[in-house]
SEFI-846635 format. One record per residue (C-alpha): residue in three letters; chain; z, x, y. Coordinates in pm, 1 decimal, padded with zeros to 6 digits. Each point is the difference from the previous one (the first is absolute). Example, Ala and Ser with C-alpha at 12.3 -4.5 7.8 and 13.67 -1.06 7.14 Angstrom:
2
residuo=Ala | cadena=A | pz=00780.0 | px=01230.0 | py=-00450.0 $
residuo=Ser | cadena=A | pz=-00066.0 | px=00137.0 | py=00344.0 $
END
This chain:
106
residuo=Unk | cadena=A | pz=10699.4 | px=10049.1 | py=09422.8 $
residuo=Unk | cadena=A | pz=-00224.1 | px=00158.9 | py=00292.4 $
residuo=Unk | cadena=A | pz=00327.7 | px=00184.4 | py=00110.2 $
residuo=Unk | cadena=A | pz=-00044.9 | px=00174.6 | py=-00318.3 $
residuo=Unk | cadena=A | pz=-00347.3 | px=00002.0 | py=-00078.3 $
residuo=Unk | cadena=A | pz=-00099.4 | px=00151.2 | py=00337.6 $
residuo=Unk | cadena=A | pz=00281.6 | px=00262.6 | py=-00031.9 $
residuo=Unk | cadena=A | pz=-00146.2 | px=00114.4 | py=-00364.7 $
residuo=Unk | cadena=A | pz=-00363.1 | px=00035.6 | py=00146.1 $
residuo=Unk | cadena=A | pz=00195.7 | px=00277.2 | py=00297.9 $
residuo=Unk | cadena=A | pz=00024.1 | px=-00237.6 | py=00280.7 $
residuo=Unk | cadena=A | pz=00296.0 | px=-00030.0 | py=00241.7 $
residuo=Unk | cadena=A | pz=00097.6 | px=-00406.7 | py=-00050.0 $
residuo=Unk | cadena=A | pz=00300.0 | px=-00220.5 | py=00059.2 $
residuo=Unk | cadena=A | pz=00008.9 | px=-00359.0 | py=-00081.4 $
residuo=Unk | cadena=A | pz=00208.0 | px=-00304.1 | py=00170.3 $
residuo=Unk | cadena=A | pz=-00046.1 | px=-00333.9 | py=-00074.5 $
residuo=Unk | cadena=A | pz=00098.3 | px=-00324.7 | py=00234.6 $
residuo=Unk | cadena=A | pz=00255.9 | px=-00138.8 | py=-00274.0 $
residuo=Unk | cadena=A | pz=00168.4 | px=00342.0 | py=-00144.5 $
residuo=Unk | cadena=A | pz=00272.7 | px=-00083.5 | py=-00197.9 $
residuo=Unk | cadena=A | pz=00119.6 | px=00091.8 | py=-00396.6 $
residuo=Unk | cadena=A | pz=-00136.0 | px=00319.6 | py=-00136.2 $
residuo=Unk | cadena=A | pz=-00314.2 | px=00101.5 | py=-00159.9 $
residuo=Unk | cadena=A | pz=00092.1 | px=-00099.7 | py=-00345.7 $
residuo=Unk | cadena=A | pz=-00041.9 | px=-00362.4 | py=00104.6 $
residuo=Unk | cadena=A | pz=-00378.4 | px=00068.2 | py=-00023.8 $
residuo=Unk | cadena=A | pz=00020.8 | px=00101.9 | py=-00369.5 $
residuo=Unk | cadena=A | pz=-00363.1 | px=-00027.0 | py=-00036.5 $
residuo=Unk | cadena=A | pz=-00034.9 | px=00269.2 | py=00283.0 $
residuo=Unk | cadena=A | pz=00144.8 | px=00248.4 | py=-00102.0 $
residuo=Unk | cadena=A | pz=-00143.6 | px=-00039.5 | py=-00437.8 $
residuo=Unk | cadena=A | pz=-00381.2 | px=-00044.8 | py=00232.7 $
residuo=Unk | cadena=A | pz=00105.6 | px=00321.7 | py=00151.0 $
residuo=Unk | cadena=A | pz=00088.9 | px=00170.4 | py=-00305.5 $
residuo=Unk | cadena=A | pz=-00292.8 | px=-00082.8 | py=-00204.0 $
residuo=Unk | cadena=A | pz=-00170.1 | px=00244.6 | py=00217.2 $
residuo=Unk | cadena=A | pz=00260.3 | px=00261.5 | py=00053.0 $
residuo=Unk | cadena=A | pz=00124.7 | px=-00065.7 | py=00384.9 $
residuo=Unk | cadena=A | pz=00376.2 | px=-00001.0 | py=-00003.0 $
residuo=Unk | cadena=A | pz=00173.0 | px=-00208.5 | py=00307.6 $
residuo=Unk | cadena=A | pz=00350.8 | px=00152.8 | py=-00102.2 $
residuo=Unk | cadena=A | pz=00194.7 | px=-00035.8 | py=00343.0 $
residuo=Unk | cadena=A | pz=-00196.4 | px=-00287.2 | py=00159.2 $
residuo=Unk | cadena=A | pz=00153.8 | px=-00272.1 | py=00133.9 $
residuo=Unk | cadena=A | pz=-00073.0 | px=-00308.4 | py=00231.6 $
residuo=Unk | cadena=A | pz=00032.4 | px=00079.9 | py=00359.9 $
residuo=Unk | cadena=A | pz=-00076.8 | px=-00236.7 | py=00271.5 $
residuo=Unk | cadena=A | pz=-00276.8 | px=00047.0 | py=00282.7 $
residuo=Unk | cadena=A | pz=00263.1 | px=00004.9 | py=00242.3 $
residuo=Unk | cadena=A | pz=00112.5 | px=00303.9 | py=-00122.8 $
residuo=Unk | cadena=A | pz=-00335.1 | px=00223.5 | py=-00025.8 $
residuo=Unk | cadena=A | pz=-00057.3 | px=00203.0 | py=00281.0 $
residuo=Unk | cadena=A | pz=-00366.3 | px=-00022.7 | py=00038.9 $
residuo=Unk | cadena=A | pz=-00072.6 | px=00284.9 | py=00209.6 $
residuo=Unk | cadena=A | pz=-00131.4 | px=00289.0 | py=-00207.5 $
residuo=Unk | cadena=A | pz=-00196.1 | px=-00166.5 | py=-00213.6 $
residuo=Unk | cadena=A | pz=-00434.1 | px=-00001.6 | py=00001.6 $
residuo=Unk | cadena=A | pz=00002.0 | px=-00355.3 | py=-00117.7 $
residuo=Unk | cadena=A | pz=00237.3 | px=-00345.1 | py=-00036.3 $
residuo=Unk | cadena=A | pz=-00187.3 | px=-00164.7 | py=-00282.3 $
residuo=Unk | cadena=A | pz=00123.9 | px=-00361.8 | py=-00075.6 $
residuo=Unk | cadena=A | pz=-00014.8 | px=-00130.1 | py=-00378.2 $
residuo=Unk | cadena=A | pz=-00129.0 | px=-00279.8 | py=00135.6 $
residuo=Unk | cadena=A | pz=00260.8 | px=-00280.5 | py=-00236.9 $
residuo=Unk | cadena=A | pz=-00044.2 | px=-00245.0 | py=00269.2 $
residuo=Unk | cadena=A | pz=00238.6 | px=00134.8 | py=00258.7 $
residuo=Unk | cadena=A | pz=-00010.8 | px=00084.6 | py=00329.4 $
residuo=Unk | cadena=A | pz=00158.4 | px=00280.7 | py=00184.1 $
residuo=Unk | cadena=A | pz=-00018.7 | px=-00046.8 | py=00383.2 $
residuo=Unk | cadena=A | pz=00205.5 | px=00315.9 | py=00049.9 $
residuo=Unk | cadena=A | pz=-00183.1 | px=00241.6 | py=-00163.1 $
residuo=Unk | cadena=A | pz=-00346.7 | px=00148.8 | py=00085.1 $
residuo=Unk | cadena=A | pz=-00175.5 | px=-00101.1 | py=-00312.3 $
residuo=Unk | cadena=A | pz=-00322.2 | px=00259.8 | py=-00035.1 $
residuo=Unk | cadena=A | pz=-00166.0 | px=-00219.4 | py=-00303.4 $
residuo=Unk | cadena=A | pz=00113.0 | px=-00286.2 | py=-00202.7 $
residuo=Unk | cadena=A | pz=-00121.7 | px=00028.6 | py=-00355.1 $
residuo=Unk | cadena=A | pz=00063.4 | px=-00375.5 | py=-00075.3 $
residuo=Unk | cadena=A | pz=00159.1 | px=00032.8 | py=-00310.0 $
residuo=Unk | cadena=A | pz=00260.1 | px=-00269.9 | py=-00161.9 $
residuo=Unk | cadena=A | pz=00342.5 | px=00086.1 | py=-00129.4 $
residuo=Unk | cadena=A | pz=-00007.4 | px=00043.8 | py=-00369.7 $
residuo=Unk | cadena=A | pz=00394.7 | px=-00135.0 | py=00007.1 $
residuo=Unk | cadena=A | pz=00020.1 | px=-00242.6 | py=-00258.9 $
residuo=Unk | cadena=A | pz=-00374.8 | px=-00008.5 | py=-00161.2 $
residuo=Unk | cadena=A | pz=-00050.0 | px=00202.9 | py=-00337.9 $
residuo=Unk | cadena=A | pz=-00037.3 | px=00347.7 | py=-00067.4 $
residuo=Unk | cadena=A | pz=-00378.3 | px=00047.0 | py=00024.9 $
residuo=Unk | cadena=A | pz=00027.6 | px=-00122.0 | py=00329.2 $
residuo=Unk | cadena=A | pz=00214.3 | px=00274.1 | py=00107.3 $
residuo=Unk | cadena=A | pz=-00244.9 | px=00231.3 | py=-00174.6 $
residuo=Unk | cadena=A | pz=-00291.6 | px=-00166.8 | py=00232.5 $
residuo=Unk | cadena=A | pz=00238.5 | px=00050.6 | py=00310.4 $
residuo=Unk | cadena=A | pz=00072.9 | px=00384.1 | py=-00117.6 $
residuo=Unk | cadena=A | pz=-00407.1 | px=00027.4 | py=-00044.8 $
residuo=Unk | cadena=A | pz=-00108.1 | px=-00170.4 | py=00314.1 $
residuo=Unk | cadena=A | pz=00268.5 | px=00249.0 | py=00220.2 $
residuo=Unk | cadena=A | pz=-00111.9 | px=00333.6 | py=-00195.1 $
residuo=Unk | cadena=A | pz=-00314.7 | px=-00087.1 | py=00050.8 $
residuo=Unk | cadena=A | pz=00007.2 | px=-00042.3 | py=00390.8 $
residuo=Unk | cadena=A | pz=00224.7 | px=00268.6 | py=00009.0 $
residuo=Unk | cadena=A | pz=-00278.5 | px=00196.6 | py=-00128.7 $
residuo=Unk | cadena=A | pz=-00202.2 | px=-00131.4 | py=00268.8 $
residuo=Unk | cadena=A | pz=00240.8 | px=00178.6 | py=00234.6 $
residuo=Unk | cadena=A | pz=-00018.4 | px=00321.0 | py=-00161.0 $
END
């Protein structure tokens, strides 16, 4: 979702998690949460952090989700938890909660 969501508000993003595997459509929620408010993530797809090249980028923001990432040069950790597996509304917190410190970055 903040792949996404960042992109739609004009900033340059990439996201990699530390268990990448599947596609997008395994996070059904996602993507209807994303819809709702017109971003489309058409393309996206779960890439690993071992693949990003960090260099380029402003900021490495971390989801937070409980996971650590010793390799990469984490900026901020927003300390949010995966929405995998909880209800729908909690993916619309999740979406709310990274718009609105995406904002903050604006």
């Amino acid at each position: 979702m903040a792949e996404s969501l960042a992109r739609d508000l004009g900033h340059e993003a990439a996201s990699a998690g530390t268990n990448a595997r599947g596609n997008v459509n395994v996070a059904e929620y996602a993507l209807e949460v994303l819809r709702e408010i017109g971003v489309d993530a058409t393309g996206q797809y779960p890439k690993s952090v071992d693949t990003i090249d960090t260099t380029g980028f402003d900021r490495i923001i971390s989801m937070g989700c409980g996971v650590e990432c010793p390799s990469l040069p984490i900026d901020v950790d927003w300390g949010l938890d995966d929405p995998i597996g909880e209800e729908i509304e909690v993916y619309r917190e999740t979406r709310d909660r990274i718009l609105a410190n995406l904002t903050g970055l604006s």
